[in-house]
N, C-alpha and C positions, 0 to 999 in steps of 0.2 A: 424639655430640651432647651437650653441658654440659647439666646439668640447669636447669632455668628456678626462677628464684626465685618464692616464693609469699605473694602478703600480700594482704589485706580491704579492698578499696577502696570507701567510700560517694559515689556522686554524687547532684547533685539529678536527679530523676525527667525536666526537662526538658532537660539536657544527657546523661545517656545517652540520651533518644530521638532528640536529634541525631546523638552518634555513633551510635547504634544503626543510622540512615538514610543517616551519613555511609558509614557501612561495609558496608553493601549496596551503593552506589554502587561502592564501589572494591574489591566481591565478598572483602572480609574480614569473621570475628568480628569482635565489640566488643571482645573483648579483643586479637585483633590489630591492629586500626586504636589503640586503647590505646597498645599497644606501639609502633608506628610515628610515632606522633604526638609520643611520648616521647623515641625517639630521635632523629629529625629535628630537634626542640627541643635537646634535647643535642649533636649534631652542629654544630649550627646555632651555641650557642656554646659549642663549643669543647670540651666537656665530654666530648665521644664522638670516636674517631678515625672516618672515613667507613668503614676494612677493619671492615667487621661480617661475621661468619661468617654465619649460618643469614639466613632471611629476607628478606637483604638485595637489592636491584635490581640489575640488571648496571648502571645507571649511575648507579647511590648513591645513591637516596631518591624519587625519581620514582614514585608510587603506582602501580598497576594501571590503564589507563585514563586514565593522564595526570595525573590531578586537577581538580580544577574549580576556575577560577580565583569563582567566587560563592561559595565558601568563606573564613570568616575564614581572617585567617593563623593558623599552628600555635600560635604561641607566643601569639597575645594567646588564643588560645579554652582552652590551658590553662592559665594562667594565670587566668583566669578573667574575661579584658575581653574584650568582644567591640563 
């Protein structure tokens, strides 16, 4: 397994407590629901191929649980519209 890159990310207090809730829901870290949110974004355009090694869904980005469709989409929440 490729070693995972490492860098300081500051959010506001009240967007990690979203994700922080978002990622109980779909039984990940905040840093993994991070990561997912990242790449589905990237995947999304265009920037990531869907063959992701590790972590990845058997049917290519479908969260734990489905997802909730009462959740903004990926891309405007990071982004930072909601």
């Amino acid at each position: 397994m490729p070693d995972s890159k490492r860098f300081l990310l500051r959010l506001d207090p009240r967007l990690f407590d979203a994700l922080k809730r978002w990622a109980d829901d779909d039984l990940r870290s905040v840093n993994g629901q991070v990561e997912w949110l990242l790449a589905d974004v990237a995947r999304r355009a265009g920037r990531l191929s869907r063959a992701r090694g590790k972590r990845s869904s058997p049917d290519g980005g479908t969260p734990p649980g489905g997802g909730h469709s009462d959740e903004p989409d990926a891309s405007l929440a990071v982004a930072g519209r909601t």
